[in-house]
C-alpha positions as CSV (number, residue, x, y, z in Angstrom):
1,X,9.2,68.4,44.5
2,X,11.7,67.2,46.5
3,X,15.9,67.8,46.1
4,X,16.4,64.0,44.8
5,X,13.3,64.3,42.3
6,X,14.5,67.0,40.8
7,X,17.9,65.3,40.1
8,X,16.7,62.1,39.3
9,X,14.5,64.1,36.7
10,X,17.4,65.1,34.6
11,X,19.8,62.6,35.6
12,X,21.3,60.0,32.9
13,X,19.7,56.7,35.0
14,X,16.4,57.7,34.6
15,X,14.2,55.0,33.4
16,X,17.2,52.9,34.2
17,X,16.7,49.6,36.4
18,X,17.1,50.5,39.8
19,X,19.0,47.3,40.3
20,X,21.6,48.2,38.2
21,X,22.4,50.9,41.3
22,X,21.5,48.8,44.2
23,X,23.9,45.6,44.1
24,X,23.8,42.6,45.7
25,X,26.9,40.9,47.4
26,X,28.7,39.8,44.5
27,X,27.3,42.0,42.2
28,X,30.6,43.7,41.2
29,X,30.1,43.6,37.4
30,X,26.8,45.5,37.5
31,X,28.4,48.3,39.4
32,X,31.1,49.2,36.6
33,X,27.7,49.5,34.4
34,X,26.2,52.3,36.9
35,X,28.9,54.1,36.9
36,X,29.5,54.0,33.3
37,X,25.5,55.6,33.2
38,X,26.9,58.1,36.2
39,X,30.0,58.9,34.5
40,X,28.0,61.0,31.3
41,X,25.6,62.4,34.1
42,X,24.7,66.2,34.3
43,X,23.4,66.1,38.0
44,X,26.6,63.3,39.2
45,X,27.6,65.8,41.5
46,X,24.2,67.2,42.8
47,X,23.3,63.2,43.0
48,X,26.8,62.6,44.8
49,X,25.5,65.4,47.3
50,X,22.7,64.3,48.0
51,X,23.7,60.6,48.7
52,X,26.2,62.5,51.6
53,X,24.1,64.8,52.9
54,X,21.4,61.9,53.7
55,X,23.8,59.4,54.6
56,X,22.9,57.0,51.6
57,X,24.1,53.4,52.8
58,X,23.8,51.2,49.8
59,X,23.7,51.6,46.1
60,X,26.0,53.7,43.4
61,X,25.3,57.6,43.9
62,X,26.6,59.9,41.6
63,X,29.4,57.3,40.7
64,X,30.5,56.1,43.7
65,X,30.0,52.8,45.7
66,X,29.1,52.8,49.7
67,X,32.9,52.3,50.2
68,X,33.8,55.2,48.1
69,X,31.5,57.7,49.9
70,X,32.6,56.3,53.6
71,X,36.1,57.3,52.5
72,X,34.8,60.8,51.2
73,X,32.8,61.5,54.7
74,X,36.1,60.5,56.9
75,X,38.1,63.0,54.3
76,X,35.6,65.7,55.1
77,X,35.6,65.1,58.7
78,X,39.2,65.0,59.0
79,X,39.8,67.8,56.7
80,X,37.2,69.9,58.9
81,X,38.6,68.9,62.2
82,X,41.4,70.0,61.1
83,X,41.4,73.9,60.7
């Protein structure tokens, strides 16, 4: 079983429509409903983690939009060039 199975398994959007999570341009009203299903999650963060640590370039992870986690990887690598 694989890291995202395991999440998925106990996360709040299963059995959910994937399209609710994988928006088309325009689609803006359909993402406030994913992360309305992401906010009452148990695995948001190990989902959020995931969706970094594979690079995940469309589609709400763990709450957050493409935009969202682009500004969360440019924090990280700012913050780790940094020190």
């Amino acid at each position: 079983m694989s890291q995202i199975d395991f999440v998925y398994d106990h996360a709040a959007c299963a059995g959910s429509d994937t399209s609710v999570f994988f928006l088309v341009k325009g689609g803006r009203g359909l993402a406030a409903v994913a992360k309305k299903i992401c906010a009452g999650c148990d695995v948001k963060e190990e989902c959020l983690e995931y969706a970094l640590a594979t690079r995940q370039a469309h589609g709400i992870w763990g709450g957050t939009t493409e935009r969202h986690r682009r500004r969360i990887v440019k924090e990280l690598v700012a913050a780790d060039t940094a020190t």
